[in-house]
N, C-alpha and C positions, 0 to 999 in steps of 0.2 A: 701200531704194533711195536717199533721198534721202541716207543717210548715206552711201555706196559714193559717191556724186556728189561730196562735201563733201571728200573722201580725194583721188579725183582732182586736184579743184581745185589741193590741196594740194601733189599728186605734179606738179602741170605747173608749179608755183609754185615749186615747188625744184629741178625741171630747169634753168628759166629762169634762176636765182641762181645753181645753181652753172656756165651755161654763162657768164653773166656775171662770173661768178668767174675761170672760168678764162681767158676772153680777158685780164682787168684782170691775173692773174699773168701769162699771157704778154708784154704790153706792161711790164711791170716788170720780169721779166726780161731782156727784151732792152736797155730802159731801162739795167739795171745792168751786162751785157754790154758796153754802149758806153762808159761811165764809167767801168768796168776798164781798156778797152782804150786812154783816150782817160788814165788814171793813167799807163798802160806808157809810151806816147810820149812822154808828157812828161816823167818817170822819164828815159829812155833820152837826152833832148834836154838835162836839164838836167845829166845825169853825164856829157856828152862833152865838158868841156876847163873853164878858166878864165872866169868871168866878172866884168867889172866894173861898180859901179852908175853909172849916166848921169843918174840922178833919183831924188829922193826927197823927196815933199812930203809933211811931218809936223803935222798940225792948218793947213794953209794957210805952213806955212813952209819954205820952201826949203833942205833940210839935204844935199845932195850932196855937198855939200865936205867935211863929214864925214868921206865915206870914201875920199876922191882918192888914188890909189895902191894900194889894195886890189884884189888879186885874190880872189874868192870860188871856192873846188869846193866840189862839192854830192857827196859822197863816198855808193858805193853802200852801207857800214855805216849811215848815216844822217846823219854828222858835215858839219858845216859850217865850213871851213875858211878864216880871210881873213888873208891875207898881205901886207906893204908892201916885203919886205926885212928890216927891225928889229924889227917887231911880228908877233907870229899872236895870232888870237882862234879861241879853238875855240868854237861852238853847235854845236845838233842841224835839223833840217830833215827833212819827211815833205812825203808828197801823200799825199791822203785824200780818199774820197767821203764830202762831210758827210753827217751821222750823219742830217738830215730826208730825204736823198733815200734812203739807202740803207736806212733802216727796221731798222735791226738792233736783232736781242734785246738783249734790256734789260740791260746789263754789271751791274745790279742783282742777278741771279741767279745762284747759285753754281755750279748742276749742271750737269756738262760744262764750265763756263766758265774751263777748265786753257790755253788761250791763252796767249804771256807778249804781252806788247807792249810791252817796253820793251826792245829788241834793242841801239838807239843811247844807251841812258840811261849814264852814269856819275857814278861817287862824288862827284865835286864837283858834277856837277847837281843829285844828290838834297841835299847838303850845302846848297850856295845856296837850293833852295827849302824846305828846311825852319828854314833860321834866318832866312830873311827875313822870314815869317809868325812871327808872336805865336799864343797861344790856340790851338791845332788841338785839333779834338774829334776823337773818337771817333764815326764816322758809319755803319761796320760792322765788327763782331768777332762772327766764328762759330767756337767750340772744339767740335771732337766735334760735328758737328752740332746747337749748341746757339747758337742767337740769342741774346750775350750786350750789346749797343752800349745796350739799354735801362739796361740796369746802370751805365752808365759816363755818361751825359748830363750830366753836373756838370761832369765832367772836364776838365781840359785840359792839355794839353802842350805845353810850350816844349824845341824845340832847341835849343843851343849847339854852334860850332862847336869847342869845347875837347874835346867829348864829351858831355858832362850834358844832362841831361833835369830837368826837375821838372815835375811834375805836382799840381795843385792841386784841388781842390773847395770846396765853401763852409763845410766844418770840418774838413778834414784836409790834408799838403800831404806830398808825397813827392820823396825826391831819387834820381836815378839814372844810368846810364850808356847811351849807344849807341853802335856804330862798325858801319861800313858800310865792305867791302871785297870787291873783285871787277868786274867791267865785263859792259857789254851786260846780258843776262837770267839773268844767272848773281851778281847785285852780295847778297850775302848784310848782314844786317841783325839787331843783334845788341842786343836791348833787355835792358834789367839797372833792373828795378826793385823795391828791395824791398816786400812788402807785395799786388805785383800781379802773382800769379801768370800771370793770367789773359793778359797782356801779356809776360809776361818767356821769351825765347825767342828763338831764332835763325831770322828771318823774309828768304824773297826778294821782292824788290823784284817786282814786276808791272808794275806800271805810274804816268807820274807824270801828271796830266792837268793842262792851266790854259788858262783862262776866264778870261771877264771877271766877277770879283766874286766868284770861285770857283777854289778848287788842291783837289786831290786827290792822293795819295800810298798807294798800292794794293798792299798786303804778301800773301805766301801764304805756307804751308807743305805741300806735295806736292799742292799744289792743293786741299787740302780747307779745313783753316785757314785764316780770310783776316782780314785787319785793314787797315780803310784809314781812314786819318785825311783830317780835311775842311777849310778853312776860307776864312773868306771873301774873302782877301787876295787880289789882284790881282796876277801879276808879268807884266811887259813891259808892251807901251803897246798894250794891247787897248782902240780905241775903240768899242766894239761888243761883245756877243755871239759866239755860234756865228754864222758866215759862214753865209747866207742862199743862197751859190750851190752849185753841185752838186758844185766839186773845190776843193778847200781846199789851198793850197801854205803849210802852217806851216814857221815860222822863230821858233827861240828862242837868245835869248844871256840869258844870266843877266850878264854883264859886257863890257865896261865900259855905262859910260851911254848912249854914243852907239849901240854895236851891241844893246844892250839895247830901244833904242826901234824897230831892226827886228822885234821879238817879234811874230808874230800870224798869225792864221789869215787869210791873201791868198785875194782871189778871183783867179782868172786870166782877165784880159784879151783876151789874145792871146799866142801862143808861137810862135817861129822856131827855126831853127837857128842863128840869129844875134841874136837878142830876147828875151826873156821880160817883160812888160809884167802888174804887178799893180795889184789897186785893195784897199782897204778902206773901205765907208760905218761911218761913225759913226753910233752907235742915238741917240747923245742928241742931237746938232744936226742931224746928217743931213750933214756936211761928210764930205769924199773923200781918206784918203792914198793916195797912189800910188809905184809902187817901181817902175823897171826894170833888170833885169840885161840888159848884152850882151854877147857874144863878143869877148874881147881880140883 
């Protein structure tokens, strides 16, 4: 009897968890429903015409002038667009529910994880970010279902934008070739190194990620095969981290200097049909850039 009591307990103890279970996913659910819905508007707000910047304070310094005469589109491919008349500068631009609110599977995991997301990437982006980093290791390579990136830990690879590649370890050193051609999630990637088989193949591009203190460069082949190189190089003027807020407005220019230092993962402010007002806190002083786009 006293053990049939003990089972109970048990049974009312795990009713209770999972009825607290299931409120805590409905409020996260709905949570995410609104962050979707709250992406779409501002998607739809920022793809309706030309915008130009009215502000831009960079570590405390007042950089607007910078961009005086640029129009910006925020194009639905993903592309970012700034024109004066004489000059265009192409980036890329996304809105995203940061990765802490949204709780998603771990991009660590291979199965199922056939996704591309890199729909707006092209050839001279992945070009500029991989010869702007030194060293890139080897942070995951799976052939044939087989974990091989333990193998490779020595390694390292330098791009050039001539084509060449060399690869180094602590007693051997390898010369070889790569070209990348194609756009959007279709940019084909084409490594020629003798000696590594393991490497040498015609890989698509997935995806390009960057952080502060961290890039990643994310290859597949039919989705099973993956190889993503890692390193710790920083590009654009990320003061900070992953954005702490809930909707992340990224902007990246790999060129020139001045559009390069728009690079970064924005929190958003406040948004009009005539506004768009962004912030970024710095991790390491705790200082504030600010960025606004408005309606020409």
């Amino acid at each position: 009897m006293k053990k049939n009591i003990v089972n109970l307990g048990i049974l009312v103890t795990a009713l209770i968890l999972n009825a607290c279970s299931s409120d805590s996913d409905d409020n996260d659910n709905d949570n995410l429903a609104k962050l979707q819905a709250d992406v779409e508007e501002i998607t739809v707000t920022a793809t309706s015409g030309a915008w130009s910047i009215t502000n831009f304070v960079d570590s405390g310094k007042n950089e607007t002038a910078d961009f005086m005469g640029y129009g910006f589109t925020f194009n639905q491919d993903g592309s970012l667009v700034a024109e004066n008349g004489n000059t265009t500068v192409t980036g890329t631009w996304s809105i995203t529910i940061d990765d802490d609110v949204s709780d998603d599977s771990d991009d660590d995991s291979s199965s199922g994880d056939n996704v591309d997301d890199c729909n707006a990437c092209t050839v001279e982006q992945l070009t500029n970010v991989l010869t702007a980093c030194t060293d890139w290791f080897v942070d995951k390579l799976e052939r044939n279902d087989n974990d091989l990136e333990d193998n490779y830990s020595s390694y390292r690879f330098n791009f050039s934008a001539d084509g060449t590649v060399t690869v180094s370890t602590g007693s051997n050193n390898y010369t070889g070739s790569w070209e990348a051609t194609g756009s959007g999630n279709n940019i084909q990637v084409v490594l020629t190194v003798a000696d590594l088989a393991d490497f040498q193949d015609t890989w698509t591009l997935h995806e390009i990620e960057l952080y502060n203190g961290e890039s990643k460069v994310d290859m597949r082949i039919n989705g099973e095969d993956r190889l993503r190189f890692n390193n710790g190089c920083t590009l654009g003027n990320f003061n900070s981290g992953n954005s702490t807020g809930e909707i992340d407005f990224n902007i990246f220019f790999a060129a020139p200097e001045d559009f390069n230092e728009l690079s970064e993962d924005w929190n958003i402010v406040s948004y009009s049909a005539s506004k768009i007002e962004l912030k970024h806190v710095s991790g390491g002083n705790g200082g504030t850039d600010l960025l606004t786009f408005e309606k020409d």
